[in-house]
N, C-alpha and C positions, 0 to 999 in steps of 0.2 A: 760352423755347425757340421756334425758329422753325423750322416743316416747310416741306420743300424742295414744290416745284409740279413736276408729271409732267415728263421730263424724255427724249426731246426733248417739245414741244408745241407745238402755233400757239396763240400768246396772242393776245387780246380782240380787239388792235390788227393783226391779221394777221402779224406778225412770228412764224418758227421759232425757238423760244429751247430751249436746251441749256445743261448745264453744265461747265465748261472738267474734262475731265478724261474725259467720259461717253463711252463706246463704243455704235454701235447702227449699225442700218440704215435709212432710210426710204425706201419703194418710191413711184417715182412711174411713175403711168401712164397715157400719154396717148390720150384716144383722135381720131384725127386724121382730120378730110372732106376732099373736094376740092370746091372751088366747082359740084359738083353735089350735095354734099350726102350725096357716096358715103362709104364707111369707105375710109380707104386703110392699106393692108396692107404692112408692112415689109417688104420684099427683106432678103435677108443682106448684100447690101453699104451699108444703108445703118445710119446711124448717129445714135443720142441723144446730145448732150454737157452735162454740169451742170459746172459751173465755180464756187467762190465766192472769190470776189475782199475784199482786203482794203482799207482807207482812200486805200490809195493807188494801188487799181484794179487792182494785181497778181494773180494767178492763186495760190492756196495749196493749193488742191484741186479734181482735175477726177476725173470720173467718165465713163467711159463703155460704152458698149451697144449692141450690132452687131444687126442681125436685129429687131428688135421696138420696140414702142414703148411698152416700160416698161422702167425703169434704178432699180439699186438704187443708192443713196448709203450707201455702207459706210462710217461714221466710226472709222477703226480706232483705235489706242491710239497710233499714230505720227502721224497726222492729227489728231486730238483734243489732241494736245501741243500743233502749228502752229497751231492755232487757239485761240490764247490770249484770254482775256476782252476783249470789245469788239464791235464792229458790224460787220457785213461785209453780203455781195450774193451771190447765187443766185442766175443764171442757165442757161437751158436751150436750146439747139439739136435741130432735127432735121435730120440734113443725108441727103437722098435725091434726084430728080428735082429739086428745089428744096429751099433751106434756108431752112429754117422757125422762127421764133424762137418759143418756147412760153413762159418763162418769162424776165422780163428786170426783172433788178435788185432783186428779194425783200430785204426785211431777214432778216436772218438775226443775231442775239443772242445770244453766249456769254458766261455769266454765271459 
C-alpha cells in the first residue's frame, strides 16, 4: 500500500506538486519595497496576476487580484480537470505604477 504525500505541497526540490483531480486554494502574499526600502501599498487599481502555463508555454489557468498584494490560486474542479498529470510553470506579475514580475517560471507537478 502506498500513502499519498500532503497534497498541494512544495517538495524537497522546490517544486508545487498536487494531485490531478485535487481541489484547494493556495494564498500567496507578497510583501513589496520600493528601492527605498519602503512597503508599497496596493491602490485598487492595481493588480496581481499568476498564470500557469503548460509544455508548450500556453496559458491554462490565470488568477487574478485587484487592490492588494496577496491573491488566492483557487484550483476549482474545472481547473483541476485542465491540468492533467505533467509539468507546467507559475508565474506571477504585479502590475501597478510599474510591473513587477515576483514569481517567474516555478515548477509546478501534477501527479
Amino acid at each position: 500500500m502506498r500513502v499519498a504525500e500532503q497534497s498541494p505541497r512544495i517538495a524537497g526540490d522546490g517544486t508545487i506538486r498536487w494531485y490531478h483531480g485535487d481541489t484547494f486554494i493556495l494564498t500567496f502574499e507578497f510583501h513589496l519595497k520600493d528601492s527605498n526600502g519602503s512597503d508599497i501599498e496596493a491602490s485598487e487599481s492595481d493588480k496581481i496576476e499568476v498564470y500557469i502555463k503548460d509544455y508548450r508555454n500556453e496559458i491554462v489557468a490565470n488568477f487574478t487580484s485587484y487592490g492588494s498584494t496577496k491573491i488566492d490560486v483557487n484550483v476549482t474542479k474545472t481547473i483541476s480537470e485542465r491540468l492533467v498529470e505533467g509539468v507546467y510553470t507559475l508565474s506571477a506579475r504585479f502590475n501597478g505604477t510599474f510591473v513587477t514580475t515576483l514569481l517567474k517560471n516555478n515548477k509546478v507537478v501534477v501527479e
